[in-house]
Structures are given as C-alpha cells and as structure tokens.
C-alpha positions in Angstrom: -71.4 -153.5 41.1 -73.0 -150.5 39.1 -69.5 -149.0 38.5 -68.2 -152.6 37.4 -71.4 -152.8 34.7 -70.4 -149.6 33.8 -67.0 -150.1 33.0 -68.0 -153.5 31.0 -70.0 -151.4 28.4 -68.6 -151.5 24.8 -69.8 -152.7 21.4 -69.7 -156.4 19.6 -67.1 -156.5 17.3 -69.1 -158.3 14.7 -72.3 -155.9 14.4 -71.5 -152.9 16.6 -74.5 -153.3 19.1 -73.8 -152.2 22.5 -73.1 -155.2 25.0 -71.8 -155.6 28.5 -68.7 -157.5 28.3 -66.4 -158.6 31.0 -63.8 -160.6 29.3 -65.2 -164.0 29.5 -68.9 -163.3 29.5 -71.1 -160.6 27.1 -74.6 -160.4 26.3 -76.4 -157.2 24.2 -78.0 -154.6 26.3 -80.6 -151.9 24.9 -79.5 -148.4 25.4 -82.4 -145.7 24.9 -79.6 -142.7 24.8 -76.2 -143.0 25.4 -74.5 -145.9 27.4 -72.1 -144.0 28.8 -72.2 -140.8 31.2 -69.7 -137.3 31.7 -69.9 -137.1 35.3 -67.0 -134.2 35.6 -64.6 -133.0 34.0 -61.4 -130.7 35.1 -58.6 -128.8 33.0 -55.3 -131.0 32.5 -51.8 -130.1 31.9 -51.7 -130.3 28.5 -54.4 -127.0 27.9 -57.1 -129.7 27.8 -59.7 -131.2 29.5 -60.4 -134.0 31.0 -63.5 -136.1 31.7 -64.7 -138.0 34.5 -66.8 -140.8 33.7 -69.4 -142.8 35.9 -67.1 -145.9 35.5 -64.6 -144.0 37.5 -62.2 -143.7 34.7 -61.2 -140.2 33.0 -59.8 -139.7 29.5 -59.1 -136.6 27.7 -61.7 -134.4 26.0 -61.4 -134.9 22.4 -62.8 -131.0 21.4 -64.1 -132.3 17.6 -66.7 -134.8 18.9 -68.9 -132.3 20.9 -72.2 -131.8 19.7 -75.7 -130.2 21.4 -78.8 -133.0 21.5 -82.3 -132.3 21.7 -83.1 -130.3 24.8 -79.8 -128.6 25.1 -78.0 -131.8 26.4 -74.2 -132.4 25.5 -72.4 -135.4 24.2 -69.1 -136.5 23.1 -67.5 -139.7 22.1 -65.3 -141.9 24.2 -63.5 -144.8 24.6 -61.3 -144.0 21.8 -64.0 -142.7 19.6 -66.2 -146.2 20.2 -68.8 -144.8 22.6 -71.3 -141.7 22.9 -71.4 -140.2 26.2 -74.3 -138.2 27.6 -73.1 -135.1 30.1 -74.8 -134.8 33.5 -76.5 -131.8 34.4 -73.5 -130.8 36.7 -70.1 -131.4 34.0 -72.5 -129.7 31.3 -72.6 -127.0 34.0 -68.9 -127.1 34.5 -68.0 -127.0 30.7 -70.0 -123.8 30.4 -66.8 -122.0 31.4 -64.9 -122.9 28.1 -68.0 -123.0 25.5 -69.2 -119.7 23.8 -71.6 -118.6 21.7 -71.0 -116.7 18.7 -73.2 -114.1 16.7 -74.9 -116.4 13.8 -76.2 -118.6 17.3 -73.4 -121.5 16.9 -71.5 -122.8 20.1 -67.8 -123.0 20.4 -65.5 -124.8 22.8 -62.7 -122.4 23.4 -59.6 -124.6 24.8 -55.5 -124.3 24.5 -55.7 -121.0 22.2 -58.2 -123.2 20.1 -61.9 -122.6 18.9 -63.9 -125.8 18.1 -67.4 -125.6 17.0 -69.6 -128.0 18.7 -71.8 -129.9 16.4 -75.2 -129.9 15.9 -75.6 -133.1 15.3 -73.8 -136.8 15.9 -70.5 -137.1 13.8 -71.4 -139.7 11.4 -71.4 -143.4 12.4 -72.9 -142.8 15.7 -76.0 -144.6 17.0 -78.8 -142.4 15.7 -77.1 -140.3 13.2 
C-alpha cells in the first residue's frame, strides 16, 4: 500500500499543490520537504545515471536539476521535471562517486565526459524557491 501512495503522488493541475491521485480519486496532501525520495541510483548505458525511487520506478538522472539543501542533503527533480526528490542517506552516498568539488568550494557532477555544477539552490518554480 505505501509503495502504491507513493506512486499516486503528483500535483493538481489547476493550482500545482501536491495531491495523491489515483486516477479516479485525489485529495491534497501536505508535504513538509520533498514528496518524493532517491532511494538508489546505478550507471546506465547511455553514460548516465539512473535513479531508483521509493515508488519502485527508476528514471534517468537529469544532471542540471541537482542542487545541495540545508544540511548537506541532495535533491533533484522528477517525474518529468514536475516533482522534487529528496536523496536518502545511502544513494547520496552512492552519487559521491561521480560529484567533485572544485577549488572556489562549488560541487560538480562529473558524468558521460560532462561537468554539471550542482546548484545551490532550487531551480526556479520549485516549492520553496
């Protein structure tokens, strides 16, 4: 049942406030952070990476909507851009291996020959931001 909430998580179309939605039934939740978790994450085919969310589902890592919270925490969006996702301790662990940190203090995600710096703050239209 949790992984079935999970995956029912999205935003009204009307006024963008997160709801669970299961195609005939939605109501609004409250979300105090992100409504969405990293659980994992794995290199892919393609040079990239992909993550493992706690609805069971994976999508691909997209390396310009990383960015450091308060207390050191990574997020990205998801969900074709719709959703921020928080990392767990243990995938923020595991995406150590492609993030660096370069002289002036900034972090980058090095991935497929690319650098992207990871952002220090939500990209724009994201809850809090």
């Amino acid at each position: 049942m949790a992984r079935a909430f999970a995956s029912w998580v999205g935003r009204h179309p009307d006024d963008g406030r997160y709801v669970l939605s299961n195609g005939f039934d939605w109501t609004y939740i409250q979300v105090e952070d992100a409504p969405v978790f990293v659980v994992g994450l794995a290199p892919d085919r393609d040079g990239g990476l992909r993550l493992s969310l706690f609805d069971g589902s994976e999508e691909a890592l997209d390396p310009g909507a990383l960015w450091l919270g308060s207390g050191g925490v990574l997020y990205t969006l998801v969900r074709a851009g719709t959703l921020p996702a928080r990392f767990s301790r243990q995938a923020q662990i595991a995406l150590g291996e492609w993030l660096r940190e370069r002289e002036d203090g900034s972090i980058v995600l090095q991935i497929g020959g690319q650098s992207y710096r990871v952002l220090a703050n939500p990209p724009l239209g994201v809850a809090g931001s």
